[in-house]
C-alpha positions, -999 to 999 in steps of 0.1 A, spaced: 0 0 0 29 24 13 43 18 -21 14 22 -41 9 54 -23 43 69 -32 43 58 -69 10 75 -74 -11 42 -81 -32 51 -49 -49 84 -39 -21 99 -7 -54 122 4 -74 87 12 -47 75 35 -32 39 45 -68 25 56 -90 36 31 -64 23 6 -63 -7 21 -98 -15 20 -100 1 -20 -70 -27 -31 -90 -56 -11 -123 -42 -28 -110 -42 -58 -81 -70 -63 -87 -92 -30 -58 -101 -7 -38 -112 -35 -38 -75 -43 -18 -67 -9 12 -92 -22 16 -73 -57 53 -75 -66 64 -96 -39 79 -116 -60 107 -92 -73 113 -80 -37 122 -117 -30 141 -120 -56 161 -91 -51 167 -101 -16 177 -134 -23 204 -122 -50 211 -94 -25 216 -114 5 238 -141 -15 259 -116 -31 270 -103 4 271 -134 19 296 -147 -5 319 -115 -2 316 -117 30 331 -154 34 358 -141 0 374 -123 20 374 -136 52 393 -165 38 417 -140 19 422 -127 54 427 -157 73 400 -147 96 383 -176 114 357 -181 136 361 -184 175 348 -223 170 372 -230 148 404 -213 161 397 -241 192 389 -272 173 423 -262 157 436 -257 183 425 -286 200 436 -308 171 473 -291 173 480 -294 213 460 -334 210 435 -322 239 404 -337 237 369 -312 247 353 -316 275 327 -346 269 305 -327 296 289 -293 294 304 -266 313 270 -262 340 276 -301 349 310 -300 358 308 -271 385 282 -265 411 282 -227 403 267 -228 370 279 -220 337 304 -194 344 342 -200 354 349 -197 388 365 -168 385 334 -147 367 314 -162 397 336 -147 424 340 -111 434 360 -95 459 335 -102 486 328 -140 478 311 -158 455 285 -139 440 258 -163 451 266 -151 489 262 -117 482 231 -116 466 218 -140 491 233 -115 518 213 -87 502 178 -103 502 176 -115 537 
């Protein structure tokens, strides 16, 4: 409709709703997806165009991504990952000890502390 309006196809004075109800009236809801199609399109070629730059260069770069630095990594030092998650392994959650702890204690105790 927005469109329509700014080309001139629609009437601006009769605003979005009246619009609206003229292109239902007269083409039915079909009418609201008018040139869809080429709006896909062009995002699709869009979309694929940047994506494909984007992953050019980042291999011209040498730029990798944080997962793969450590699988490499992994694979160079023969470590194996941890087989459990993070939140299994340690009673404080997901976080490293030392995110968890602050200069007053853990910061489990402190908020505990605070709503007693």
């Amino acid at each position: 409709i927005k469109t329509r309006i700014a080309s001139g196809a629609l009437d601006r004075e009769l605003g979005i709703v009246r619009n609206l109800g003229k292109v239902l009236a007269e083409e039915g809801v079909s009418g609201l997806f008018a040139g869809l199609q080429g709006r896909i399109v062009w995002s699709m070629l869009f979309s694929a165009v940047g994506f494909t730059t984007f992953e050019y260069l980042k291999a011209q770069l040498g730029v990798t991504d944080e997962l793969e630095a450590e699988d490499e990594a992994d694979e160079v030092s023969g470590r194996q990952p941890n087989p459990e998650p993070l939140s299994a392994t340690r009673d404080n959650g997901p976080w490293p000890e030392e995110h968890v702890s602050g200069p007053r204690g853990k910061v489990g105790s402190r908020v505990r502390s605070l709503a007693t």
